[in-house]
C-alpha positions, 0 to 999 in steps of 0.5 A, spaced: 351 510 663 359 509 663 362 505 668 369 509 672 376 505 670 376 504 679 370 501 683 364 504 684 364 507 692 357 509 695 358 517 693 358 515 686 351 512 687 349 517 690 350 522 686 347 519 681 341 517 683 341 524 687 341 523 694 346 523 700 350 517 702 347 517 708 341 516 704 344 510 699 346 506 706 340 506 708 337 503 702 342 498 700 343 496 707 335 495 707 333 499 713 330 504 708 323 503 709 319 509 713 325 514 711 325 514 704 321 513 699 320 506 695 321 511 688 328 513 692 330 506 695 328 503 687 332 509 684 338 508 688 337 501 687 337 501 679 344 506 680 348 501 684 346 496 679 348 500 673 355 502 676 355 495 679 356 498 686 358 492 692 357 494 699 365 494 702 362 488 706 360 485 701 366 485 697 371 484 704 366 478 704 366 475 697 376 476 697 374 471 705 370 466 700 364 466 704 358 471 707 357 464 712 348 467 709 344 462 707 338 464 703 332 459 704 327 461 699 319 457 700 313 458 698 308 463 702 308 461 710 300 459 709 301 453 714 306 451 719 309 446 715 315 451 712 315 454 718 319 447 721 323 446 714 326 453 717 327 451 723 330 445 723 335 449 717 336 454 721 338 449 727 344 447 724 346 452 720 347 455 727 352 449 729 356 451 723 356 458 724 351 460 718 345 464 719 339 462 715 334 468 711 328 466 710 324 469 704 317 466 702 315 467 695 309 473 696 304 469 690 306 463 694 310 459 687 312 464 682 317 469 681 319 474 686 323 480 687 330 480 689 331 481 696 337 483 696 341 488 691 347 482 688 344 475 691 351 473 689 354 479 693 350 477 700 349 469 700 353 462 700 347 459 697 341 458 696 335 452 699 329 452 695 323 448 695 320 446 688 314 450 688 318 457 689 323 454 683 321 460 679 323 465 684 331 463 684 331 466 676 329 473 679 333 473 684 339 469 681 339 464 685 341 459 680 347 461 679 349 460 686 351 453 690 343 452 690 339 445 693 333 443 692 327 441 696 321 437 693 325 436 687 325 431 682 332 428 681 333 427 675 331 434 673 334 438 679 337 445 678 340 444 683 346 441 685 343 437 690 335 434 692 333 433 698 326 429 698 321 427 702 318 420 700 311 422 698 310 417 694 312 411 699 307 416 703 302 414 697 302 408 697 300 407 705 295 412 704 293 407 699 294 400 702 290 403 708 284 404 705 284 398 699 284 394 706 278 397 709 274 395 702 274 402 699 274 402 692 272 408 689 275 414 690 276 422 689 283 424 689 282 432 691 288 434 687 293 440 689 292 445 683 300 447 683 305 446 677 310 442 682 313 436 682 311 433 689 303 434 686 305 430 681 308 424 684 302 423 689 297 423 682 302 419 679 303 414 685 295 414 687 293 411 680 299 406 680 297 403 687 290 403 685 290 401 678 294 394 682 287 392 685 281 390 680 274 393 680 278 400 682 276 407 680 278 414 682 276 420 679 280 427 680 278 434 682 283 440 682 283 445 687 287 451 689 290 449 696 285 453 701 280 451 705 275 455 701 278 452 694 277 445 697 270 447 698 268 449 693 271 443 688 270 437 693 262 440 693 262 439 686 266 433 685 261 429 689 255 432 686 257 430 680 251 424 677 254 417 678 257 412 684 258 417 689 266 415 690 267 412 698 274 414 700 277 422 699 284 422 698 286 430 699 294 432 697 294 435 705 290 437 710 288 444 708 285 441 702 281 436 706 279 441 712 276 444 706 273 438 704 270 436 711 266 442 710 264 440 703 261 434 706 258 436 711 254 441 708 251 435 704 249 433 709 254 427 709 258 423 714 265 422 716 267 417 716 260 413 716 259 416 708 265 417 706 273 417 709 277 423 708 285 422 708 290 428 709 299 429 707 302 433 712 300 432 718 299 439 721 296 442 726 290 443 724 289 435 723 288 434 730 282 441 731 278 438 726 273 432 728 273 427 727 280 427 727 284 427 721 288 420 717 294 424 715 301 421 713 306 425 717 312 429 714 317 432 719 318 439 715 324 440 721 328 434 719 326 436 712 330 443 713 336 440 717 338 435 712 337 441 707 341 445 711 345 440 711 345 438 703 348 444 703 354 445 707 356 438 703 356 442 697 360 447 699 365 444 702 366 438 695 362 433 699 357 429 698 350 429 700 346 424 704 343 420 700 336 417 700 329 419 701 326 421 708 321 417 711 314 418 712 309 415 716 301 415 716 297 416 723 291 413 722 285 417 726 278 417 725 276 420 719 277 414 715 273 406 716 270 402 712 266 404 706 258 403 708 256 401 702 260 396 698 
């Protein structure tokens, strides 16, 4: 389609998609739903993107230097724990006069659509967690100041990390139960291409491996109740010395594997300990209450916030990780059996 000599204005678009201006307003302001088809928004979309068509806000905004909008992209809201990243983002977001948009990538990791017509064209910058990273491509977040969370440094795309300190929260996970005589393991692993399962594989056989007569064996589940299920169930019928200790990568996979257990007519913490990661709100619901390493996901989300308003303004982020802390409850005491 050829391109006019002057800017596109909305008329343009709407002439050629074939519908009013009344009707490109709603959809590139997105309050199209329930007026107009999805096969009409998706055609006015595509003639804006031909044309190269920007919102005149849009274009006030960029000649200001700042739309002063953040877009926080993480995975699928399946527990609560990105929902304090959110909060505490937005909080001091607000105290500097930012607003932040919250876009959960739907597969939960992925690529995801582009919520907006330009990325460019309506945010300052982007806060993403590692296990969404692919979404930033489809919505051209890379190319905007981007800080990543959950991220290995040294392979960042962003221009800043932010990081919780998992593998500290590891090696107490660890250091409780080598104390309370466990020695043989099943790590109920998160089957998740990120970087932060990766480190807590990692640094659980590293802590292990510092303490003769140790074993672990992996099993890999999706991060759902009825996944971890299925795999802890598995995993524990498998023929050999049953493992004494149940390391899960965060406490939905471990509220999956108390079922597991209990249908195999076993006992926490009598028959085996259970360990959890993140201490959400279900570690309390579950009986016995559950041994997790607290991460606090609002703390997470302000310094991310934070991250970012450095990066944005020429300075340096904060550096350093953010500390964990393991709560030690019920689930977990010595093994019964040596």
């Amino acid at each position: 389609m050829a391109r006019s000599s002057t800017r596109p204005t909305s008329r343009d678009v709407a002439q050629a998609a074939g519908v009013s201006q009344a009707a490109v307003s709603l959809v590139l302001g997105d309050k199209w739903r329930g007026r107009v088809s999805e096969t009409t928004a998706e055609r006015v979309r595509e003639a804006a993107r031909d044309l190269g068509y920007r919102p005149n806000l849009a274009a006030r905004n960029l000649r200001l230097g700042h739309t002063r909008t953040v877009l926080l992209v993480v995975p699928a809201l399946t527990t609560e724990f990105f929902a304090g990243v959110y909060t505490g983002a937005a909080r001091v977001a607000a105290d500097h006069g930012f607003g932040v948009v919250l876009y959960p990538s739907p597969e939960g990791i992925g690529p995801a659509r582009d919520p907006f017509a330009s990325a460019q064209a309506a945010l300052d910058g982007v806060i993403a967690s590692s296990m969404a990273a692919d979404a930033l491509t489809a919505i051209r977040g890379d190319q905007l100041p981007l800080v990543m969370l959950d991220s290995d440094p040294s392979g960042s795309l962003g221009a800043a990390t932010v990081n919780l300190d998992i593998a500290d929260g590891i090696r107490q996970v660890a250091a409780h139960l080598l104390d309370l005589g466990h020695r043989r393991f099943l790590h109920l692993a998160a089957d998740v291409p990120s970087w932060t399962f990766e480190v807590r594989a990692r640094e659980l056989a590293a802590q292990l491996d510092t303490v003769p007569g140790t074993s672990v064996r992996t099993a890999h589940a999706p991060i759902s109740i009825d996944g971890a299920l299925t795999a802890t169930e598995a995993a524990l019928a498998t023929p050999g010395a049953r493992p004494t200790a149940l390391v899960c990568d965060d406490d939905k996979l471990a509220a999956g594997a108390y079922k597991a257990v209990r249908r195999l007519g076993l006992r926490i913490p009598d028959d085996i300990s259970v360990t959890g990661l993140d201490d959400l709100g279900l570690a309390t619901a579950i009986d016995p209450e559950l041994t997790t390493v607290r991460l606090d996901a609002e703390l997470f989300g302000e310094r991310g916030m934070e991250a970012l308003l450095a990066v944005l303004e020429g300075r340096t982020p904060q550096a350093g990780d953010i500390p964990v802390e393991l709560v030690v409850r019920g689930s977990t005491a010595p093994p019964s059996t040596p």
